[in-house]
C-alpha positions as CSV (number, residue, x, y, z in Angstrom):
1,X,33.9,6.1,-120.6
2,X,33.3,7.6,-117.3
3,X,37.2,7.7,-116.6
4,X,39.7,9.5,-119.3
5,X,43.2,10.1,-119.4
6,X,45.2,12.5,-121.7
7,X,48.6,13.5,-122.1
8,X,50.0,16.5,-123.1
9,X,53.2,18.1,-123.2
10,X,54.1,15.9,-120.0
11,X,51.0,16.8,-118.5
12,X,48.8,13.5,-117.3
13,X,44.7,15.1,-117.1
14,X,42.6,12.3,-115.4
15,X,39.1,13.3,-115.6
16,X,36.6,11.6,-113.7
17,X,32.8,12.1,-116.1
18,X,30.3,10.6,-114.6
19,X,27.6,13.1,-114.1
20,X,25.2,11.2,-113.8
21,X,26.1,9.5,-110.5
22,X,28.2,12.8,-109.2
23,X,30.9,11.2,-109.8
24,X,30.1,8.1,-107.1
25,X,33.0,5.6,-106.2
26,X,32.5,2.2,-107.1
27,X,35.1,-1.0,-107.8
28,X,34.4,-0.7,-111.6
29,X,35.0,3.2,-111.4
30,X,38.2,2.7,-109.0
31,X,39.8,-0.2,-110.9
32,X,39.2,1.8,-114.3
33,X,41.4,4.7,-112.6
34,X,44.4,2.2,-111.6
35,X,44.1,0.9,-115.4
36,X,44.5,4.2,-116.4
37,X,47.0,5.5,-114.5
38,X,48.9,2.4,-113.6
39,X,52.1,3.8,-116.3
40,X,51.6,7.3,-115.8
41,X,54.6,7.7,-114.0
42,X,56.5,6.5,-116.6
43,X,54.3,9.0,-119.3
44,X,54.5,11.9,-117.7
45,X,55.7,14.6,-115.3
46,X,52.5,15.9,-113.1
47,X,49.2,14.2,-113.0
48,X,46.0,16.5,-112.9
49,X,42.7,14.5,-111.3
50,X,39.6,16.7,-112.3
51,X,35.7,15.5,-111.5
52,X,33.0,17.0,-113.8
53,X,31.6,20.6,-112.9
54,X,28.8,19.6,-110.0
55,X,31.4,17.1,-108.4
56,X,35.0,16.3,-108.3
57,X,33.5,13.3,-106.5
58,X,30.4,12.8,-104.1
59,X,31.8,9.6,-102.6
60,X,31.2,6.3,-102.8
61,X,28.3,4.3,-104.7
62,X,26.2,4.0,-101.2
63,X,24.2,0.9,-103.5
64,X,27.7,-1.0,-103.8
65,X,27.7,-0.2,-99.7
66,X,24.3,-1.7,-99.5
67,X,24.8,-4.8,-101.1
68,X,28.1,-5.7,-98.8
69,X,27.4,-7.2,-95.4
70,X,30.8,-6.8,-92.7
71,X,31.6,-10.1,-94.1
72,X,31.3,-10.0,-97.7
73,X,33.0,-6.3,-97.5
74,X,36.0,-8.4,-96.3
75,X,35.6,-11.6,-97.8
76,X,35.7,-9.7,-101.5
77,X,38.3,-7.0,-100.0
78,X,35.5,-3.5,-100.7
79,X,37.7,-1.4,-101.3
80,X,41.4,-2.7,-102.1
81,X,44.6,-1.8,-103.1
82,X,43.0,-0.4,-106.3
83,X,41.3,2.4,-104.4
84,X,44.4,4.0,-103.7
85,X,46.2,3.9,-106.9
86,X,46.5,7.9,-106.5
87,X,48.3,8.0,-103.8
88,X,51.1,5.9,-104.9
89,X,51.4,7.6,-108.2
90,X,55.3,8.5,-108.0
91,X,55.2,12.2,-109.8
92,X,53.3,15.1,-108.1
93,X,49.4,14.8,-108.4
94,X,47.2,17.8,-108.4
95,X,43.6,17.5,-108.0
96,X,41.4,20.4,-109.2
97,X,37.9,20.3,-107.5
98,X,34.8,22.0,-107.9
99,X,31.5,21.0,-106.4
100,X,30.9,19.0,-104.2
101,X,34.0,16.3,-102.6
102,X,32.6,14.3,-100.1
103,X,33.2,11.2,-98.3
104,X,35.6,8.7,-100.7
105,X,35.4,12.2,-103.4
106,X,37.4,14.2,-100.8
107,X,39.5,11.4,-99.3
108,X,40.7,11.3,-103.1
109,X,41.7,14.6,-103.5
110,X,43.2,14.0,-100.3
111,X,45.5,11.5,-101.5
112,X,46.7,14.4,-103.7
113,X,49.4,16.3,-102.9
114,X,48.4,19.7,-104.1
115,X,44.4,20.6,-104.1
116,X,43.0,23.5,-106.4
117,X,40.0,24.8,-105.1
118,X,37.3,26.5,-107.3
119,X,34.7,28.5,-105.2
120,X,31.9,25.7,-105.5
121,X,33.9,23.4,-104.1
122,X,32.7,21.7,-100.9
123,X,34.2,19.6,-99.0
124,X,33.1,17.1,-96.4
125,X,32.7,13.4,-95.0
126,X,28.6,12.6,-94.2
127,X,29.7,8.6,-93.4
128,X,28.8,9.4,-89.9
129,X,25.0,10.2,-91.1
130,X,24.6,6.5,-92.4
131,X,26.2,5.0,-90.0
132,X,29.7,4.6,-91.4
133,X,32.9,6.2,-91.0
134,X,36.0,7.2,-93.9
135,X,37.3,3.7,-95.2
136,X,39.9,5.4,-97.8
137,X,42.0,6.8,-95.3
138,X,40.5,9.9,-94.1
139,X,40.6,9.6,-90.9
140,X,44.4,9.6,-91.7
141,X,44.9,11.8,-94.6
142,X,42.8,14.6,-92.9
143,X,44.1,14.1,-89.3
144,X,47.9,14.3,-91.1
145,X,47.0,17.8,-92.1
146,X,44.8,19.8,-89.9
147,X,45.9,18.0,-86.6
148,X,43.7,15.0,-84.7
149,X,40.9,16.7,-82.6
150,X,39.4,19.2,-85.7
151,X,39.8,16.2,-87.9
152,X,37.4,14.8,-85.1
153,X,35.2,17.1,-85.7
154,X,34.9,17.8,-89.1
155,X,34.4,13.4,-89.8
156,X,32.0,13.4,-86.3
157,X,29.5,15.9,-87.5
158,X,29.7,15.2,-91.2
159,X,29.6,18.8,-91.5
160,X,30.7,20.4,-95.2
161,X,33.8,22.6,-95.5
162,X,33.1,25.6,-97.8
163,X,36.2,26.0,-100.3
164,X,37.5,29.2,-98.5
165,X,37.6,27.2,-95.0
166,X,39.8,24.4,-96.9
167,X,41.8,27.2,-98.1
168,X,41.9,28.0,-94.2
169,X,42.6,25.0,-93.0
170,X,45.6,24.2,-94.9
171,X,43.5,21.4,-97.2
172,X,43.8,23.0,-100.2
173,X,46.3,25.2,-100.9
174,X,44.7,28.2,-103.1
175,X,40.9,29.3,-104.0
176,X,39.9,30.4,-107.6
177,X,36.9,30.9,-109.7
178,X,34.9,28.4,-111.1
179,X,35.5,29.2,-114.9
180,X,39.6,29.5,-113.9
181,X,40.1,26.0,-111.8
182,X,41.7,24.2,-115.3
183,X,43.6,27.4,-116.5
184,X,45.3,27.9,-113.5
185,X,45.8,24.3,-112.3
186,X,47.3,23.6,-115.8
187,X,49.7,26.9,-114.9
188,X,50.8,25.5,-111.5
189,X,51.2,21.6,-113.5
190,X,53.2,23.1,-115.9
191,X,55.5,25.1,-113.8
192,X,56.3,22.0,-111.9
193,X,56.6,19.9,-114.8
194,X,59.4,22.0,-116.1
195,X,61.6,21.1,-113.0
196,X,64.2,18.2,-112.7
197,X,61.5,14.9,-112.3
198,X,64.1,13.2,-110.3
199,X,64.0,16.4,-108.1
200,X,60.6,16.3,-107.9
201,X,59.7,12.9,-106.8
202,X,62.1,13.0,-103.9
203,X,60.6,16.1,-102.6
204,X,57.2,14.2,-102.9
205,X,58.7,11.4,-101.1
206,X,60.2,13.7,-98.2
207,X,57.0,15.4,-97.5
208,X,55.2,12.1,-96.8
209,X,58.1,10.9,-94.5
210,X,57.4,13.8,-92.8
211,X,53.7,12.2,-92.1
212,X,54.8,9.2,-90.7
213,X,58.1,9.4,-88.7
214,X,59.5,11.9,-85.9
215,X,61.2,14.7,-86.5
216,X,64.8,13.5,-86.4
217,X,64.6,10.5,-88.5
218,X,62.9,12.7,-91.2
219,X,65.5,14.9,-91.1
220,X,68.3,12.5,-91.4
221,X,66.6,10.7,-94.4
222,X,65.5,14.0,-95.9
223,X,69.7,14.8,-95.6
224,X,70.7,11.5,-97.4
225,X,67.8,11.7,-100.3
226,X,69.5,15.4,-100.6
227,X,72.8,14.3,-100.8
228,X,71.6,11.5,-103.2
229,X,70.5,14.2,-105.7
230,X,74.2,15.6,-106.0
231,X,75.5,12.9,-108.7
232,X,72.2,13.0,-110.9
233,X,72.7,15.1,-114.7
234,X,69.9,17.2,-113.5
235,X,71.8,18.8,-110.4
236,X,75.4,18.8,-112.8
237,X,73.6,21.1,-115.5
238,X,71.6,23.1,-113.4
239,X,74.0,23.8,-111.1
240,X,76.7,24.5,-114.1
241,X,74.5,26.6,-115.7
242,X,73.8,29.2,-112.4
243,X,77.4,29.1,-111.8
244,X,77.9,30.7,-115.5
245,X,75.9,33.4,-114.7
């Protein structure tokens, strides 16, 4: 199966194996990922999204593109609620990318919250050079994070982004060898796992206020979500336990 998921020790690993086709985006491919991760929430505590070794993913299948006319592509809804079954997952997703994330690939990890980048990994969205533009949010997603007129300019030339320049640009959030990506994004999955989950997925939740409302309101609603934490057992043990000390 070109999409697997694994548990362990509240770990979720969904790896993307399609080598053949880098990895390439189609309804099949995305529908099979909602299948699998449609519970995961409920199954574990962080969910890790890792492609095969040439590409986390190299976009979407351009033959299922060809085949759609502006009509059809809306008639049968190309690319649906289905495509973005990652980004509502409820517990913190990491993805771990090496080679190459482009187009639908990198608006994938971008739906992520936390991207691991080995040193092969390159980044990029080459719509423009067919004539297209993002259609899984990346004009969003990327604009959200590195500000509206380089997000113009990385999408308008369909230039690639080395791994070090994501790094750089606030995209992903460390750079690490090839032969370490898994070791040390299982490290960083595990250390979060071990906190609170309740915790943990209304910190997820704050952050993406904070993409879509003003300053003040997020504040406010990032206050109340705080205060909400305060009767959970979580926040009772903890906070009894650091007291002992």
């Amino acid at each position: 199966m070109p999409v697997n998921l694994s548990i362990d020790d509240s770990i979720a690993i969904l790896t993307l194996d399609n080598p053949y086709k880098l990895n390439a985006l189609s309804s099949d491919f995305m529908r099979d990922i909602s299948e699998k991760i449609c519970d995961v929430d409920q199954r574990a505590k962080v969910l890790v999204v890792v492609g095969c070794k040439k590409a986390f993913a190299a976009g979407v299948d351009i033959s299922e593109i060809e085949s759609h006319s502006a009509e059809s592509a809306c008639l049968k809804s190309f690319i649906d609620y289905s495509w973005e079954s990652v980004f509502h997952v409820k517990i913190p997703v990491i993805a771990a990318v090496s080679g190459y994330a482009l187009g639908g690939g990198f608006e994938l990890a971008l739906m992520c919250d936390i991207i691991i980048a080995a040193e092969s990994a390159k980044f990029g969205f080459p719509e423009v050079n067919l004539g297209l533009m993002p259609g899984m949010g990346g004009t969003q997603l990327l604009a959200g994070i590195v500000g509206p007129k380089l997000a113009a300019e990385i999408i308008m030339t369909g230039d690639f982004l080395s791994a070090q320049t994501a790094k750089d640009l606030k995209i992903a959030s460390r750079v690490v060898g090839d032969d370490e990506l898994m070791a040390q994004t299982l490290e960083l999955a595990k250390k979060i796992a071990s906190k609170p989950p309740i915790s943990l997925r209304t910190i997820k939740d704050s952050i993406r206020l904070s993409q879509n409302v003003g300053l003040n309101q997020g504040m406010q609603t990032e206050r109340q979500i705080f205060r909400s934490l305060f009767s959970t057992a979580d926040k009772k043990e903890r906070v009894a336990q650091f007291l002992k000390k």
